[in-house]
PDB file with SEQRES, HELIX, SHEET and CRYST1 records, atoms N, CA, C and O in Angstrom:
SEQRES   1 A   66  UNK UNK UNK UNK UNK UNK UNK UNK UNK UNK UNK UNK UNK          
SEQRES   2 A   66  UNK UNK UNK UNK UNK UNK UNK UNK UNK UNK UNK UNK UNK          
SEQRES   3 A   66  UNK UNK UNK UNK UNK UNK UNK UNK UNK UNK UNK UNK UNK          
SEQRES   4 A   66  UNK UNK UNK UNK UNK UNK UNK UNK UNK UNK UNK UNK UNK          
SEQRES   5 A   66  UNK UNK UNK UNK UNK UNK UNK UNK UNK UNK UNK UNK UNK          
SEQRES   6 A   66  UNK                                                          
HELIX    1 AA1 UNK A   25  UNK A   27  5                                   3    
SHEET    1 AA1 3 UNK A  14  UNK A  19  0                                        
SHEET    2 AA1 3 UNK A   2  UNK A   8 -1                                        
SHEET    3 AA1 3 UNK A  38  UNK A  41 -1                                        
CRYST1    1.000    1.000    1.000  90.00  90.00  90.00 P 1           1          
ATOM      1  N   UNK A   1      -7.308   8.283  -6.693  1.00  0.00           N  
ATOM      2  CA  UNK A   1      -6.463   8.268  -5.511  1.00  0.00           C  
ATOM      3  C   UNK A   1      -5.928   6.846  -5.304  1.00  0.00           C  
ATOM      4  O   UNK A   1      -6.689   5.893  -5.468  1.00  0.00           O  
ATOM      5  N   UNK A   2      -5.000   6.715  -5.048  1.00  0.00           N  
ATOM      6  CA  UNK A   2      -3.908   5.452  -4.960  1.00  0.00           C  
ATOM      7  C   UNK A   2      -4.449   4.675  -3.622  1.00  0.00           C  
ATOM      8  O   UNK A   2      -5.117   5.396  -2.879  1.00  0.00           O  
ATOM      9  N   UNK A   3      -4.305   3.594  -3.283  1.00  0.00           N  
ATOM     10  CA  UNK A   3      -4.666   2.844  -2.022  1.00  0.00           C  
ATOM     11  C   UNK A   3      -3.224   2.722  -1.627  1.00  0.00           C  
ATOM     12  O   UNK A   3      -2.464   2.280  -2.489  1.00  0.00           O  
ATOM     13  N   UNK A   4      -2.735   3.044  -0.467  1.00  0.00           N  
ATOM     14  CA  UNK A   4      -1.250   2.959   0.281  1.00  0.00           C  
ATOM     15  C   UNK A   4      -1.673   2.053   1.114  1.00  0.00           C  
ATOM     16  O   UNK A   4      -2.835   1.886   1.485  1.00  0.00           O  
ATOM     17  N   UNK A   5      -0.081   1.045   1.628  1.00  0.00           N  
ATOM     18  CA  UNK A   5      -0.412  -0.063   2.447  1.00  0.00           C  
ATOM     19  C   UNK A   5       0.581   0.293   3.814  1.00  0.00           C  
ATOM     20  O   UNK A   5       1.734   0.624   3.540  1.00  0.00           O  
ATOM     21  N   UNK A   6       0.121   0.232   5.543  1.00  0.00           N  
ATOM     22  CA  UNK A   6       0.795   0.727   5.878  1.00  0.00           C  
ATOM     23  C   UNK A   6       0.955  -0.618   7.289  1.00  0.00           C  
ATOM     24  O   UNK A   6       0.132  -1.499   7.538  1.00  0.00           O  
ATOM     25  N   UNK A   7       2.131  -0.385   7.918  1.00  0.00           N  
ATOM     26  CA  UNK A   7       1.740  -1.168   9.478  1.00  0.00           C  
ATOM     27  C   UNK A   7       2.286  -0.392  10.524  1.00  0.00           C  
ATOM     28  O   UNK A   7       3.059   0.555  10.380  1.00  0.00           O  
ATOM     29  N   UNK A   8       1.793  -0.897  11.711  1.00  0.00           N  
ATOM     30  CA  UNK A   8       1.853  -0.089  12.753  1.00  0.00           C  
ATOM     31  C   UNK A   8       3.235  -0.474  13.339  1.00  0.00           C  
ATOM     32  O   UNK A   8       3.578  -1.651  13.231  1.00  0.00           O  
ATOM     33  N   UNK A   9       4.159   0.518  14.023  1.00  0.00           N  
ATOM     34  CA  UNK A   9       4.904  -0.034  15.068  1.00  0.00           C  
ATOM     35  C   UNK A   9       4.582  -0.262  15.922  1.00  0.00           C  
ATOM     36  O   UNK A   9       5.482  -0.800  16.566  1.00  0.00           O  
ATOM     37  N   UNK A  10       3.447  -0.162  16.601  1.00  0.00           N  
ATOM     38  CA  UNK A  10       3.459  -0.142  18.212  1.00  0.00           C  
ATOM     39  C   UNK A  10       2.600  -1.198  17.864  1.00  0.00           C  
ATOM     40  O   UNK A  10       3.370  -2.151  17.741  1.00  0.00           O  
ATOM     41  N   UNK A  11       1.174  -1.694  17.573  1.00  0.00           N  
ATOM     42  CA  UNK A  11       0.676  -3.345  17.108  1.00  0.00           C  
ATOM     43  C   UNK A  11       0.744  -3.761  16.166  1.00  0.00           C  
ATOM     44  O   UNK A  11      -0.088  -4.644  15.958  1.00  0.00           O  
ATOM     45  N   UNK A  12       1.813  -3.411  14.895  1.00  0.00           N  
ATOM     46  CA  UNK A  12       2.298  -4.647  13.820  1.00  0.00           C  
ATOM     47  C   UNK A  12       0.930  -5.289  13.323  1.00  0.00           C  
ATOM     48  O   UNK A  12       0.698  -6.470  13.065  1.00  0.00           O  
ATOM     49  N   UNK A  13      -0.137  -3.883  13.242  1.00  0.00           N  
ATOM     50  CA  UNK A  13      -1.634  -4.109  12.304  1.00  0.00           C  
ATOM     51  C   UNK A  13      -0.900  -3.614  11.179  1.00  0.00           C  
ATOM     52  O   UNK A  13      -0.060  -2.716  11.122  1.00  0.00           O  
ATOM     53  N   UNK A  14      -1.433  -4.463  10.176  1.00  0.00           N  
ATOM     54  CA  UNK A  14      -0.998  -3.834   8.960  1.00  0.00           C  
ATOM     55  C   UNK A  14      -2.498  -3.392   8.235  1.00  0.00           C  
ATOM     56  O   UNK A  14      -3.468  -4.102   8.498  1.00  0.00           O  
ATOM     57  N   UNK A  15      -2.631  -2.498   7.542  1.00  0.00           N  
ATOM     58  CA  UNK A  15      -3.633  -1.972   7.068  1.00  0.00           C  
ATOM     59  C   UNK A  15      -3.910  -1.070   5.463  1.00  0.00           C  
ATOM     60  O   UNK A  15      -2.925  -0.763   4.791  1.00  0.00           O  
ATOM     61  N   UNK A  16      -5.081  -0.779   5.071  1.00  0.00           N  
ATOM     62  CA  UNK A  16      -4.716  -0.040   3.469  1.00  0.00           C  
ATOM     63  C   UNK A  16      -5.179   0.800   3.572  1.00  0.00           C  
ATOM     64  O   UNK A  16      -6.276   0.633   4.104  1.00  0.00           O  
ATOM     65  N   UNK A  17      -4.897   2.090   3.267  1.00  0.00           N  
ATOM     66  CA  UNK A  17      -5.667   3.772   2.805  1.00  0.00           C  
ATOM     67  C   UNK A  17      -5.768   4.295   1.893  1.00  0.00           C  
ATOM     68  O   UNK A  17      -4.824   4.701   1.215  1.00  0.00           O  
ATOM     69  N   UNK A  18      -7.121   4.440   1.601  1.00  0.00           N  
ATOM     70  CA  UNK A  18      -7.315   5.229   0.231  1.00  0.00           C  
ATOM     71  C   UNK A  18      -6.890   6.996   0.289  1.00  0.00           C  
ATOM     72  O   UNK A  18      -7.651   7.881   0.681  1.00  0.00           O  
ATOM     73  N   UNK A  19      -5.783   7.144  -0.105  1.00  0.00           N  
ATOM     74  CA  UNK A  19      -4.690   8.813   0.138  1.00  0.00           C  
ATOM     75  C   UNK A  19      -4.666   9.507  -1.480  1.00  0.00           C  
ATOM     76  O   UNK A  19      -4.368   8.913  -2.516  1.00  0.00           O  
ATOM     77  N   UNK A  20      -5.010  10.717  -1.350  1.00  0.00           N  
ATOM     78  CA  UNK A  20      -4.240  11.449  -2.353  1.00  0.00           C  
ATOM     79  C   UNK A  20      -2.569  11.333  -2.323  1.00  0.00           C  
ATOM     80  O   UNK A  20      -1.838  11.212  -1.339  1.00  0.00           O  
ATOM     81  N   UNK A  21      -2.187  11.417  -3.873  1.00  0.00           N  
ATOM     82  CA  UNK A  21      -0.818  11.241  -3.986  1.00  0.00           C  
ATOM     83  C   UNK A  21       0.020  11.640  -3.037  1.00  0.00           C  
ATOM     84  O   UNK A  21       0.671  10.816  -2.396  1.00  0.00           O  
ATOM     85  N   UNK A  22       0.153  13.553  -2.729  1.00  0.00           N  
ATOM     86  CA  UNK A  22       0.827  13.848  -2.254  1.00  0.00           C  
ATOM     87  C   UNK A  22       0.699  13.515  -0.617  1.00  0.00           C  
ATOM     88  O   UNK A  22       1.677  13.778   0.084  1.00  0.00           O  
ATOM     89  N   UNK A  23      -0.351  13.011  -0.078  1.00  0.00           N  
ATOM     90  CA  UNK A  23      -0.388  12.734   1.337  1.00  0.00           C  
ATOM     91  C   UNK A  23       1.069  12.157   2.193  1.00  0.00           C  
ATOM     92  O   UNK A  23       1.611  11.115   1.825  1.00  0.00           O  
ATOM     93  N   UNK A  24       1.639  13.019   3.432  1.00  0.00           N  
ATOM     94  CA  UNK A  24       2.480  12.300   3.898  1.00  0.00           C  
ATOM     95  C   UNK A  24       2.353  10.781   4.660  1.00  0.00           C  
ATOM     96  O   UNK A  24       1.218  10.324   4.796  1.00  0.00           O  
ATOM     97  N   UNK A  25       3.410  10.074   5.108  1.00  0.00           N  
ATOM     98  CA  UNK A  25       2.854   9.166   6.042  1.00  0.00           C  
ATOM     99  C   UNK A  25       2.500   9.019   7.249  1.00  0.00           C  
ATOM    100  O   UNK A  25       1.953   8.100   7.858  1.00  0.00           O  
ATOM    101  N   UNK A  26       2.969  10.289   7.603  1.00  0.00           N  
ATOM    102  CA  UNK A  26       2.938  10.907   8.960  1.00  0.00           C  
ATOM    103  C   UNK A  26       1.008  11.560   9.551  1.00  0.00           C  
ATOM    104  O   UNK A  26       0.605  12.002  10.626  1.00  0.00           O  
ATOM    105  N   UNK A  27       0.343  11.311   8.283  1.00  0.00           N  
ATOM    106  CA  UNK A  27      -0.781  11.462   8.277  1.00  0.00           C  
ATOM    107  C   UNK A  27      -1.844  10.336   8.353  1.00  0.00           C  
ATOM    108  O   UNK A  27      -3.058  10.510   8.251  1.00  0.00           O  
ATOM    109  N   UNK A  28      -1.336   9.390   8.509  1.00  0.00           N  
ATOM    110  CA  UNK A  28      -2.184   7.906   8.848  1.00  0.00           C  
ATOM    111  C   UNK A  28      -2.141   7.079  10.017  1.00  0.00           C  
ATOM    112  O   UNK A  28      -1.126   6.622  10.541  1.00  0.00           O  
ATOM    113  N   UNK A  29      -3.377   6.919  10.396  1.00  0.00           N  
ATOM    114  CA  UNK A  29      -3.667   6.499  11.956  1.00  0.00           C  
ATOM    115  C   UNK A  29      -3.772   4.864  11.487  1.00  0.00           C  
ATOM    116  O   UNK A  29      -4.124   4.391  10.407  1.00  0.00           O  
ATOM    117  N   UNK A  30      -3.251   4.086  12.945  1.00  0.00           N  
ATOM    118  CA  UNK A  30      -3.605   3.166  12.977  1.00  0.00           C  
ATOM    119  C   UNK A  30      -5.130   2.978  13.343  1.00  0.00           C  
ATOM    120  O   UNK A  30      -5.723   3.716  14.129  1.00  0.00           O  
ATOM    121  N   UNK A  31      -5.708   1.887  12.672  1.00  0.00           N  
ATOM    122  CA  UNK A  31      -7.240   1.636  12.849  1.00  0.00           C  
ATOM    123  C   UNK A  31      -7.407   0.984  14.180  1.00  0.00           C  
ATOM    124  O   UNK A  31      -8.461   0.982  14.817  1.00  0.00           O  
ATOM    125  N   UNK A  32      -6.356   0.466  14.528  1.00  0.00           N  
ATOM    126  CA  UNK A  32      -7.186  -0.974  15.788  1.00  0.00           C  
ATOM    127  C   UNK A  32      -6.428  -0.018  16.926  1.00  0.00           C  
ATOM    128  O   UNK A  32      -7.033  -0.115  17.994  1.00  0.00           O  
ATOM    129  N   UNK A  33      -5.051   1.057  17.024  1.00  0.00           N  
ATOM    130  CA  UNK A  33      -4.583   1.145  18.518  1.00  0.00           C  
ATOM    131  C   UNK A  33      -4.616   2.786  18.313  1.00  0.00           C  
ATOM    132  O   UNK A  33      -4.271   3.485  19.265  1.00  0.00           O  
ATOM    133  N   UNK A  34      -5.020   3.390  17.102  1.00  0.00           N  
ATOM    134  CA  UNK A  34      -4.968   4.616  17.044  1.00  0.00           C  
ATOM    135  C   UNK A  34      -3.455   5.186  17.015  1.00  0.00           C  
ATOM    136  O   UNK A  34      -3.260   6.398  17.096  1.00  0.00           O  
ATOM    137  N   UNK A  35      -2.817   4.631  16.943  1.00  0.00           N  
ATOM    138  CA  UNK A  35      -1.231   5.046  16.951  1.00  0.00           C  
ATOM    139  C   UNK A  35      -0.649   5.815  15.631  1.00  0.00           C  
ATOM    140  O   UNK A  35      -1.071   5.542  14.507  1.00  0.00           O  
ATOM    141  N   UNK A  36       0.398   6.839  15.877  1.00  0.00           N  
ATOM    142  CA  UNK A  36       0.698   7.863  14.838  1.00  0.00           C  
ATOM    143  C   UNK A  36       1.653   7.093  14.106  1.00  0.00           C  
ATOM    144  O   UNK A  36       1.865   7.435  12.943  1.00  0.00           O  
ATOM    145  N   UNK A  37       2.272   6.108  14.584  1.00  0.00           N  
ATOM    146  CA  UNK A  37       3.670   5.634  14.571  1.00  0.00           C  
ATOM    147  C   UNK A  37       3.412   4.707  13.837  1.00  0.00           C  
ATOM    148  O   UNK A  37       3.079   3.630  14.332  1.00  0.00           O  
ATOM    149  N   UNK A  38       3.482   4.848  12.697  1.00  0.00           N  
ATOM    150  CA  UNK A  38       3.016   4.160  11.132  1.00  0.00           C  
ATOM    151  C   UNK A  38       3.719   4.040  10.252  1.00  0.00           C  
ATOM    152  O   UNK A  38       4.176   5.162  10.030  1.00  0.00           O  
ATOM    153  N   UNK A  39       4.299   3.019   9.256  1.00  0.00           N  
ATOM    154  CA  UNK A  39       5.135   3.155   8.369  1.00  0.00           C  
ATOM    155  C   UNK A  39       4.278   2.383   7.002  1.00  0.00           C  
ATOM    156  O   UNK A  39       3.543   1.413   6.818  1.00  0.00           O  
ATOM    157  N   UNK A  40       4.887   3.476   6.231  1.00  0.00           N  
ATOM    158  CA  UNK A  40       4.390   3.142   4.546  1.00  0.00           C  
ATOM    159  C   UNK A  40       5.349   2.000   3.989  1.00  0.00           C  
ATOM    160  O   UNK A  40       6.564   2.109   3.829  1.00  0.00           O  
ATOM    161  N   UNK A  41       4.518   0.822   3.713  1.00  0.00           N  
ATOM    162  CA  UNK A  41       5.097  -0.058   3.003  1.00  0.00           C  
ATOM    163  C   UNK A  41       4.653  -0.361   1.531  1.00  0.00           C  
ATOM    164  O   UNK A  41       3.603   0.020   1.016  1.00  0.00           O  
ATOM    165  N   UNK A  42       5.685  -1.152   0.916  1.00  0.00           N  
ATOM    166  CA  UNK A  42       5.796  -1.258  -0.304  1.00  0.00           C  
ATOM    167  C   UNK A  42       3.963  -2.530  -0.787  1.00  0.00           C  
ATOM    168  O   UNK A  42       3.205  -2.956   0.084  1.00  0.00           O  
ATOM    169  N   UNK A  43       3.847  -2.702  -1.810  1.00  0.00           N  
ATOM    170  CA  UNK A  43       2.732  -3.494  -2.105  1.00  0.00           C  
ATOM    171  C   UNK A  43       2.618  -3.957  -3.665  1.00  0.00           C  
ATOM    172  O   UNK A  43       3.428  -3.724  -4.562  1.00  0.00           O  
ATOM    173  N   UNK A  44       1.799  -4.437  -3.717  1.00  0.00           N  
ATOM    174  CA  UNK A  44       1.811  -5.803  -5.106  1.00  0.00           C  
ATOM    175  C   UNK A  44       0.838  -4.304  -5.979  1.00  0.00           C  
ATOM    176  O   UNK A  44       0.455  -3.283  -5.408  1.00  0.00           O  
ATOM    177  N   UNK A  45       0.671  -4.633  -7.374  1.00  0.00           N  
ATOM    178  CA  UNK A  45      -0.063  -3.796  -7.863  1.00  0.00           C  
ATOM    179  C   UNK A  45      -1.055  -4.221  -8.670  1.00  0.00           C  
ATOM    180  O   UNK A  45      -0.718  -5.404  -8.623  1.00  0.00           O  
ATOM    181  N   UNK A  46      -2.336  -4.234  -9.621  1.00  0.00           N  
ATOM    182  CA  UNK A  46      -2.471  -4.616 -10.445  1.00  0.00           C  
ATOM    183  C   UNK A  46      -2.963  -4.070 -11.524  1.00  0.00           C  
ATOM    184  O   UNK A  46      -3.642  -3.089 -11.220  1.00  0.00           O  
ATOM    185  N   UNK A  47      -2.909  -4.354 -13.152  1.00  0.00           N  
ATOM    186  CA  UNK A  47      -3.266  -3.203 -14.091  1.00  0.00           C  
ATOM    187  C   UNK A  47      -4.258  -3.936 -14.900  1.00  0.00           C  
ATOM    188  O   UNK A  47      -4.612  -5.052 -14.521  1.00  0.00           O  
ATOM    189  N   UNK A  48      -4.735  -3.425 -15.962  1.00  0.00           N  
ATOM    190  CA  UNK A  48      -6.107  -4.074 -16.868  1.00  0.00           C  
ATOM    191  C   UNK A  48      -5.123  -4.453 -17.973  1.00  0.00           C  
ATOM    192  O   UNK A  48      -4.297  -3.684 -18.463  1.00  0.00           O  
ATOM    193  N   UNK A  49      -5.340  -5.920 -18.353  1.00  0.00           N  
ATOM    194  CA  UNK A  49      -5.168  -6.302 -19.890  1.00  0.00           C  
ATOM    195  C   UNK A  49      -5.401  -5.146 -20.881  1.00  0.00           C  
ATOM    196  O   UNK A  49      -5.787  -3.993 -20.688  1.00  0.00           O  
ATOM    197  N   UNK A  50      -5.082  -5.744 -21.899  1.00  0.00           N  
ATOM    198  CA  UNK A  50      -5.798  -5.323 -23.561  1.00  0.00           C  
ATOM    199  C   UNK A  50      -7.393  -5.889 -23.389  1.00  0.00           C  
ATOM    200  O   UNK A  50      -8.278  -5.272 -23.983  1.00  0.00           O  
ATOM    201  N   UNK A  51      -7.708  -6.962 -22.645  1.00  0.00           N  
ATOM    202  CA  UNK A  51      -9.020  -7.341 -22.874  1.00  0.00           C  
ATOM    203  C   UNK A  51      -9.811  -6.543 -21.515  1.00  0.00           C  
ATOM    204  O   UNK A  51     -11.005  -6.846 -21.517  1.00  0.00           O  
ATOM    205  N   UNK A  52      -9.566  -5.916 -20.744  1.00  0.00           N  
ATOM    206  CA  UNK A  52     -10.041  -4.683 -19.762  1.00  0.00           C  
ATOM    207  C   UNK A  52      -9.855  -5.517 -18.502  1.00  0.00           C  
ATOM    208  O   UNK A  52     -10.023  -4.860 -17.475  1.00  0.00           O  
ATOM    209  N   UNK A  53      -9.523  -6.905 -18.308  1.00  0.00           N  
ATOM    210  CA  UNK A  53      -9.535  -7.525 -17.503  1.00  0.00           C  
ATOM    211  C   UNK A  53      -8.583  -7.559 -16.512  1.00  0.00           C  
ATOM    212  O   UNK A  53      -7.626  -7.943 -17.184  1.00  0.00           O  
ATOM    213  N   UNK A  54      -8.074  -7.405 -15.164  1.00  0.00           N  
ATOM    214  CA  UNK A  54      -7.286  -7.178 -14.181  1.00  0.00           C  
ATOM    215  C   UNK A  54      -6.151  -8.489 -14.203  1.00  0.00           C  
ATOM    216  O   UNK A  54      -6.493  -9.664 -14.069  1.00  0.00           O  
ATOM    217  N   UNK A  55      -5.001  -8.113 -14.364  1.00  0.00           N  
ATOM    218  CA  UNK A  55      -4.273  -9.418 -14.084  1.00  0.00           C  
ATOM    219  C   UNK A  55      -2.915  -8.820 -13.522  1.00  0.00           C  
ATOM    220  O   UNK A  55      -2.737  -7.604 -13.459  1.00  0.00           O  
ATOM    221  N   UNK A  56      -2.029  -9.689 -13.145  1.00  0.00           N  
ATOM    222  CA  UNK A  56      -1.019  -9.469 -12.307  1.00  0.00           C  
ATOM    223  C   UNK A  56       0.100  -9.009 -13.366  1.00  0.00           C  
ATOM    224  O   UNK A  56       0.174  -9.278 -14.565  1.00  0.00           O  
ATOM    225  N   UNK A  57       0.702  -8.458 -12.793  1.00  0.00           N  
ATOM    226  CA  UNK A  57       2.232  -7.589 -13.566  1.00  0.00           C  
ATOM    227  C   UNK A  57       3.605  -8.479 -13.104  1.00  0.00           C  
ATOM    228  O   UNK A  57       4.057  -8.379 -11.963  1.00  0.00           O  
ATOM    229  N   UNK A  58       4.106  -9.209 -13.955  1.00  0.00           N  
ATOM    230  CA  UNK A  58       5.076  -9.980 -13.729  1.00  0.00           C  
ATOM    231  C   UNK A  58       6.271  -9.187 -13.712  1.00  0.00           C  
ATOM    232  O   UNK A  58       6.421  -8.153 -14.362  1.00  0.00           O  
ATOM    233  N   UNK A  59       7.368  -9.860 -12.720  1.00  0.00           N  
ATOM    234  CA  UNK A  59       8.261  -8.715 -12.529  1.00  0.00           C  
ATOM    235  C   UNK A  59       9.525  -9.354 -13.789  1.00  0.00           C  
ATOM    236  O   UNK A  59      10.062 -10.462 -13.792  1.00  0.00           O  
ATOM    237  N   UNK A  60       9.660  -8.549 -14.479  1.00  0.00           N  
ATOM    238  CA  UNK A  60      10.994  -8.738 -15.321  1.00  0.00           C  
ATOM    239  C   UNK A  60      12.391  -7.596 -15.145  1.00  0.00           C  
ATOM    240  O   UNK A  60      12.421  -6.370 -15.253  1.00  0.00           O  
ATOM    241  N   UNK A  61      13.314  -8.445 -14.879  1.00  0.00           N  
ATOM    242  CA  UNK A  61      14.047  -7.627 -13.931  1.00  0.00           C  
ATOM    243  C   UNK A  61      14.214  -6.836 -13.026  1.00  0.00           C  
ATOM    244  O   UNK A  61      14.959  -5.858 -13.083  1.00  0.00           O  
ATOM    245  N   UNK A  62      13.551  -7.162 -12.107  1.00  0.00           N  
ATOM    246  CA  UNK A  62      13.183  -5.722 -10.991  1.00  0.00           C  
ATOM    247  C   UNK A  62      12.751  -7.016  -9.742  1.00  0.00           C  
ATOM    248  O   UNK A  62      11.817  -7.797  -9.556  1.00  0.00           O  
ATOM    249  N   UNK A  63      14.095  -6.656  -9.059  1.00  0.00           N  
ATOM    250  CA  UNK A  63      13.844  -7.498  -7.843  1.00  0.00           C  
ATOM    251  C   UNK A  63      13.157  -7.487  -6.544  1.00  0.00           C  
ATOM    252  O   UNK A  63      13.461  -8.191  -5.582  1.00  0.00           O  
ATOM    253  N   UNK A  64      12.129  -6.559  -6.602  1.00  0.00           N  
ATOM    254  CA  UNK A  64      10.841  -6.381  -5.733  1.00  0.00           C  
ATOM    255  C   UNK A  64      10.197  -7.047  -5.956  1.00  0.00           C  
ATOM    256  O   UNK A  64       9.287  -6.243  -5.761  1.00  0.00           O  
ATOM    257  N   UNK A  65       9.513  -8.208  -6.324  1.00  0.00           N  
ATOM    258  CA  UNK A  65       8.621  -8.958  -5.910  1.00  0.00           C  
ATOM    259  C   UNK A  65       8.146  -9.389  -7.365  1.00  0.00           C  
ATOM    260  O   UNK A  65       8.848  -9.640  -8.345  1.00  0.00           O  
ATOM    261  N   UNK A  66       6.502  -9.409  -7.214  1.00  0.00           N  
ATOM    262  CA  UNK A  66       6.025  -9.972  -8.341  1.00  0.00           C  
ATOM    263  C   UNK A  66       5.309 -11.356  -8.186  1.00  0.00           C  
ATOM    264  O   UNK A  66       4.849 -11.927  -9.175  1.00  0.00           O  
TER     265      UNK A  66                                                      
END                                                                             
C-alpha cells in the first residue's frame, strides 16, 4: 500500500497515510482538527539501487521536483 501525502484546508496540517491504491481523497481525516476538507498532494519518492540500498530518483526531464 502506497503512503499518500495530504494537508488540511481548514489547519494547513500537512500529514501522510498509509491507503490502498484505489482509496479516494475524500476518505482522509485530518489528524490534529478532524476535518474532511483534505487535499492530496504531490510528494518526493524513493526506490532501491542495484545494491538494495534506498536512494533518491533524480529528476531528468520532468519538471516536478527532484
Amino acid at each position: 500500500m502506497p503512503i499518500y501525502e495530504y494537508v488540511c484546508n481548514d489547519c494547513n496540517e500537512k500529514f501522510s497515510l498509509l491507503q490502498r491504491i484505489n482509496t479516494k481523497g475524500n476518505e482522509a481525516t485530518c489528524p490534529k482538527c478532524s476535518s474532511k476538507r483534505v487535499k492530496k498532494v504531490m510528494s518526493s519518492f524513493c526506490c532501491s539501487s542495484s545494491e538494495g540500498l534506498p536512494s533518491s530518483v533524480p529528476s531528468r526531464g520532468f519538471g516536478g521536483g527532484g
